[in-house]
N, C-alpha and C positions, 0 to 999 in steps of 0.2 A: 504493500500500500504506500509505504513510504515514496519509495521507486515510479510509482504512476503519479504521483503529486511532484517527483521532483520532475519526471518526463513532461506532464501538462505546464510546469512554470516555465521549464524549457519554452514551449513549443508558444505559449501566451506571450514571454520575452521575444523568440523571432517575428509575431507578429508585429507587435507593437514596432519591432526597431524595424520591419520592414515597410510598413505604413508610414512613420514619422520620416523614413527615407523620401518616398514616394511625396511626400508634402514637401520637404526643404528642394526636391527638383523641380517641383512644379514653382515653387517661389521663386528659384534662381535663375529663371528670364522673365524680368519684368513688363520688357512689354508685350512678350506672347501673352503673361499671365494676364495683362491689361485687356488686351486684343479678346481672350476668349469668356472673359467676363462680359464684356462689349455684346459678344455674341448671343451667349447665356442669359443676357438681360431684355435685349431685345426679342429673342426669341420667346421667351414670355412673360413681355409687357410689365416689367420689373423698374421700376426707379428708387435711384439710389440719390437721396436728396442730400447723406452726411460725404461730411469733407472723408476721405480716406488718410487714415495716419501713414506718414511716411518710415517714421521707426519702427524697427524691429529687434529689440534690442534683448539679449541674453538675460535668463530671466531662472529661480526655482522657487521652489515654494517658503513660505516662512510659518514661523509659529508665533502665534500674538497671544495676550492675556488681558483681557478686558477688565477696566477699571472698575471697583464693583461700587463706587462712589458714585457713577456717573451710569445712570439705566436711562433704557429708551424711552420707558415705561413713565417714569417722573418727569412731569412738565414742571418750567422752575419761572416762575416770574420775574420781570424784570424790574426792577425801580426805576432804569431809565429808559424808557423804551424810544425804540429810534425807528425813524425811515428808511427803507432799502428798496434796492431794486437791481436785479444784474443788470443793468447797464451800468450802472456804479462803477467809478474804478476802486481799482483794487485796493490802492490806498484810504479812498473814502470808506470803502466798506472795513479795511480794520481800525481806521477811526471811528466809526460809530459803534464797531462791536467791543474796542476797547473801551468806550465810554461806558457801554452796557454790564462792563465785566463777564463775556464772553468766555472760560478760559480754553486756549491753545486756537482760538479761534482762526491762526494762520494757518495751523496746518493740516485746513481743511478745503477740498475744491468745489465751486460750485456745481450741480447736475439739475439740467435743465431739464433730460429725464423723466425723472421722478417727483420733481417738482410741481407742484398746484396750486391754485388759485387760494393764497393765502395760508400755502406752508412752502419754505424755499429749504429745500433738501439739499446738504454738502456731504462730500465721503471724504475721511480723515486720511492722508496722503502718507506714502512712503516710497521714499527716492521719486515723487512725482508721480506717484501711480495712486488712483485711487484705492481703497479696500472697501469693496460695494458691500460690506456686510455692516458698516462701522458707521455710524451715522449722525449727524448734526440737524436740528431740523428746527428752521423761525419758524414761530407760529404769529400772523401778522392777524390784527384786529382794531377794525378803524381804523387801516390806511397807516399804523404803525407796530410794528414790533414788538410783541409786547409780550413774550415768552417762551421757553426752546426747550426741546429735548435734548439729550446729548447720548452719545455713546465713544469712549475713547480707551483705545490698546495702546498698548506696548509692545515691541517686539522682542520676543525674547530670545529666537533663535532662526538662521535660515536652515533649510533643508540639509539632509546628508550629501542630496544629489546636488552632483556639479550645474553651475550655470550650462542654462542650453539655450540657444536661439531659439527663440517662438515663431510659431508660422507667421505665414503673412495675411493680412486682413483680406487680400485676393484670397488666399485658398479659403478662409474661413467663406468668404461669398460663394466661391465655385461650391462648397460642401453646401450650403444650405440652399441656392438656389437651384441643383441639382435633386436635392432629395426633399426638400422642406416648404419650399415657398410656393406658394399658389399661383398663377397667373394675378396680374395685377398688384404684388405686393409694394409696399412703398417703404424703404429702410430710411431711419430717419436718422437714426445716432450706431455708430461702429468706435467702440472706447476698450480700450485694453485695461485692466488693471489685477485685482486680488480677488478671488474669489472664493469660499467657504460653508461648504453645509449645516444650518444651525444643528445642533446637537446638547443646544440647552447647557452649557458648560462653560467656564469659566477662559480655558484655552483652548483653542481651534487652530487646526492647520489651515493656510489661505496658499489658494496657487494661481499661477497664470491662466486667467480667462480674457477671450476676446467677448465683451458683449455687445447684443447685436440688436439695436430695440426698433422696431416696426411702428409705423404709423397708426396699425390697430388695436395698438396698445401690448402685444406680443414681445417680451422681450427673451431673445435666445441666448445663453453662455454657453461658448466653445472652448475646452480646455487648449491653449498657448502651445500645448507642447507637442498632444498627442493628434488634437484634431475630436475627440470623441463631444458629442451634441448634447446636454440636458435638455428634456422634454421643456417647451417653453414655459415661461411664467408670465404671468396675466400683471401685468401694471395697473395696480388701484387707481390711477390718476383720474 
């Protein structure tokens, strides 16, 4: 029995590394990979209205621990409540949030996303990438600011496995409009960042996903490394 579990880890390792092959070739002519997206889109009636990232950059998973001072679940009022709006620059906005006593409020980005009419949703950043698990969120009332949830980690450790270059947001398109997307879909946001399955627990491992959110509120994560699809998730928005 041993022997048949070590034969299937074998045989589930040549897949994988033979798949992730198959993806980093298809990434390594950009503009064939451009060209047969082109095709792929047109051919059914597909618009892609988000900018396409141009980085691809070597990426593994990390382990974070969530601060247990700060839940998603406690809304905190404000004393000074302020006005916002992303159009804000970025400076105005940490001057009104540090007048608010906001904390760590920098190192959080904004997501248009998830955001809605009178709640503006940030994901708490690491090396510039978001952690879609990890969340910041105004709750605006009368046209001003006037409350927030918070959720904020720490990272305590990356992965065993080495940095690996993540696919590219072309393959993650070619996967989903080949098997996933209906005629007439519209992709509205393509964002790389951390991704993680709640588990109800205090620390979670977070790895590279490309997310991929739709116009009809469908939002898909594609694991960075392997290519593999979770079934989508419905945006409350």
């Amino acid at each position: 029995m041993i022997l048949s579990f070590l034969l299937l880890n074998i045989v589930l390792g040549f897949q994988l590394w033979t798949t992730r092959s198959d993806l980093l070739e298809f990434d390594a002519n950009t503009a064939s990979a451009t060209e047969e997206i082109q095709r792929l889109l047109k051919s059914k009636n597909i618009q892609v209205s988000a900018e396409m990232p141009k980085e691809v950059p070597r990426l593994q998973e990390i382990e974070v621990r969530f601060d247990e001072k700060m839940k998603s679940d406690k809304q905190i009022m404000l004393d000074a409540p302020f006005k916002y709006s992303p159009l804000m620059s970025k400076g105005s906005t940490k001057d009104a949030a540090a007048k608010a006593s906001i904390p760590y409020m920098e190192n959080y980005q904004y997501d248009p996303v998830l955001s809605t009419n009178g709640t503006y949703v940030f994901h708490q950043l690491y090396r510039s990438l978001p952690m879609f698990e990890v969340k910041l969120e105004l709750i605006e009332q009368n046209g001003m600011v006037a409350a927030y949830r918070q959720e904020y980690v720490e990272v305590t450790s990356e992965g065993d496995q080495k940095e690996q270059k993540v696919i590219s947001p072309y393959t993650v398109l070619r996967s989903l409009i080949e098997t996933y997307f209906p005629s007439g879909t519209v992709v509205s946001s393509i964002k790389l960042g951390y991704h993680g399955q709640d588990y109800n627990t205090q620390t979670r491992f977070m790895v590279p996903y490309w997310r991929v959110a739709l116009g009809n509120g469908d939002i898909y994560y594609v694991h960075a490394l392997n290519g593999a699809v979770e079934p989508p998730q419905r945006n409350k928005k």
